[in-house]
C-alpha positions, -999 to 999 in steps of 0.1 A, spaced: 15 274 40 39 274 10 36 307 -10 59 294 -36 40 305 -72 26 274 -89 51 274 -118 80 274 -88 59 244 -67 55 222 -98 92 220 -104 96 196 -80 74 169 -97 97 171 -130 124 157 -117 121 121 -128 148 107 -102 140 131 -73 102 135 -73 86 118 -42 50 115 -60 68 96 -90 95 71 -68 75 70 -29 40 70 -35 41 53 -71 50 20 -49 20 16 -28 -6 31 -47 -17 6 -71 -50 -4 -72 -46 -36 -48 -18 -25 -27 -33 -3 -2 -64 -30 1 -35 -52 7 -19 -29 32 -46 -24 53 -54 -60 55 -17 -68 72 -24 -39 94 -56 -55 110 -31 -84 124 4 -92 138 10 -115 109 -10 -127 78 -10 -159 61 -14 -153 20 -46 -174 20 -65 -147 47 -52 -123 29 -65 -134 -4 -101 -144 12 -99 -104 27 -99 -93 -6 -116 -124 -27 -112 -101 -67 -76 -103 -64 -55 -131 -85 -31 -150 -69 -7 -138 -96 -16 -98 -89 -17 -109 -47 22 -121 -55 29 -92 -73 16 -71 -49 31 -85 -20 67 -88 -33 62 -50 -46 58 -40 -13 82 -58 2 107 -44 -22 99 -16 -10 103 -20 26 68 -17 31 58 -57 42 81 -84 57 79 -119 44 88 -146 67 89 -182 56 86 -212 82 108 -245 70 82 -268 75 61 -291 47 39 -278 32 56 -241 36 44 -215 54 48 -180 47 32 -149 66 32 -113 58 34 -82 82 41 -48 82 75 -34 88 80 -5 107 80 18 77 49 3 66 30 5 99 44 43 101 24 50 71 -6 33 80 -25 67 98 -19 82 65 -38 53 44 -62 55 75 -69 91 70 -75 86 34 -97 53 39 -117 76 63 -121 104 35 -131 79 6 -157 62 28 -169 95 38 -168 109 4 -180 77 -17 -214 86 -24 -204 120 -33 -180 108 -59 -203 80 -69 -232 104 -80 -205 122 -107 
């Protein structure tokens, strides 16, 4: 349990450069990108099509966008077949299937919560 005062604990978030929140979660929390996330978790390797038909009220623009963001990242691989017409599938890398339980837990905790929050 951290008995830090709040003053001391919010310190760390300041730091523009060196605050977790701001440079680690900032990558994979937009509004599509966990949706996205937990779509390439369900299989070994996802074409962008399935993907796109998972979550049919995502552009193909934002999809792109999303996908290359999380790639950046390290969080999704991108591999590309030479063959015509190309194909490309998606999957998570290891750093993105290591932080899959913790986008689990907080699917679990929106889906358990969503009618509470709803009402408000």
């Amino acid at each position: 349990m951290n008995t830090l005062p709040l003053k001391e604990n919010l310190k760390k978030y300041t730091g523009i450069r060196s605050c977790p929140v701001r440079n680690i979660i900032a990558r994979f929390s937009g509004k599509w990108s966990i949706l996205v996330l937990c779509v390439l978790a369900e299989n070994e390797a996802t074409r962008f099509n399935e993907v796109a038909k998972a979550i049919p009220d995502i552009s193909p623009k934002v999809l792109t966008d999303t996908l290359k963001n999380l790639e950046s990242a390290g969080l999704v691989a991108r591999k590309l077949y030479a063959e015509i017409p190309p194909k490309v599938e998606y999957s998570l890398t290891e750093l993105g299937k290591s932080l899959m339980p913790h986008i689990e837990n907080l699917v679990g905790w929106a889906i358990d919560n969503f009618d509470a929050i709803n009402r408000k």
